[in-house]
N, C-alpha and C positions, 0 to 999 in steps of 0.2 A: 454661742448657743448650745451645740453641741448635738443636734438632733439634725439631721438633713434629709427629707423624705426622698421615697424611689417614684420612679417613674412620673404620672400625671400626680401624684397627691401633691397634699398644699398642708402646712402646718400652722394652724390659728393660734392666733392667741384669743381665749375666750373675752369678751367683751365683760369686766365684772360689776357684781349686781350687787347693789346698795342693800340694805336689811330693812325689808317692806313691814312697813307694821297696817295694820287696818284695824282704824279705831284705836284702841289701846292694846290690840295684841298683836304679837307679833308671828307675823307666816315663816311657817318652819322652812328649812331648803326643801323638803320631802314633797311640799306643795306647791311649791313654786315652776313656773314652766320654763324649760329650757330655755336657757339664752340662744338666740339667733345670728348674734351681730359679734363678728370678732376681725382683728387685723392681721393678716398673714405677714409671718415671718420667716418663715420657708419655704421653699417649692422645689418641686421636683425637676428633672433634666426636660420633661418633656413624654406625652406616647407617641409610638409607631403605628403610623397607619401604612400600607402598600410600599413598606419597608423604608419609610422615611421619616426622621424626625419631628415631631410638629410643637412647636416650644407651646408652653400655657399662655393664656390670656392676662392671668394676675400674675401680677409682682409685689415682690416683700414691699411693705407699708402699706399697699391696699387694703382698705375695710370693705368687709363683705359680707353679705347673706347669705346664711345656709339653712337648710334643710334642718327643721327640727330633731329630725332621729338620725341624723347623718354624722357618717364619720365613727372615729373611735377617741374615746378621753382619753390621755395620757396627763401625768403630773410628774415633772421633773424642776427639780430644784425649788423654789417656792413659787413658780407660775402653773397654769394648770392650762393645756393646750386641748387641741384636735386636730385630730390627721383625717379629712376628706379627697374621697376623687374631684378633682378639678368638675366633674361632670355632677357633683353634688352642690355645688355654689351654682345659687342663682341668680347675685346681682352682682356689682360691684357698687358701693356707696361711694359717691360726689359731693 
């Protein structure tokens, strides 16, 4: 992979979106609303709370739900990812 986040973050893989057409035209990316749903493929060592380790909830291959404005987009190699705090995922998908 080659990207390994610090601390609590977690790194998605965006969940990617088909080319929505409505009617016969088609919605630009510009209009479209941020995807929510991507699979983690990285995570962090863990945060420190009262100077002790406390590992994350998710693990690589979990699908999960985040926070529309959350996180920061990174694009390496021809995947297009997100780096959010663990405290920015709000579900895990089943």
């Amino acid at each position: 992979m080659g990207i390994k986040p610090l601390g609590d973050r977690v790194l998605i893989e965006v969940k990617g979106e088909e080319m929505e057409k409505q009617g016969s035209i088609y919605i630009p990316d510009t209009a479209k609303e941020k995807p929510q749903e991507g699979k983690v493929v990285a995570v962090g060592n863990g945060r420190y709370e009262d100077g002790k380790l406390v590992p994350l909830d998710v693990k690589v291959g979990d699908t999960v739900l985040y926070g529309k404005y959350a996180g920061t987009d990174v694009k390496h190699g021809d995947g297009e990812y997100l780096i959010v705090r663990e405290s920015d995922i709000l579900a895990i998908v089943e």
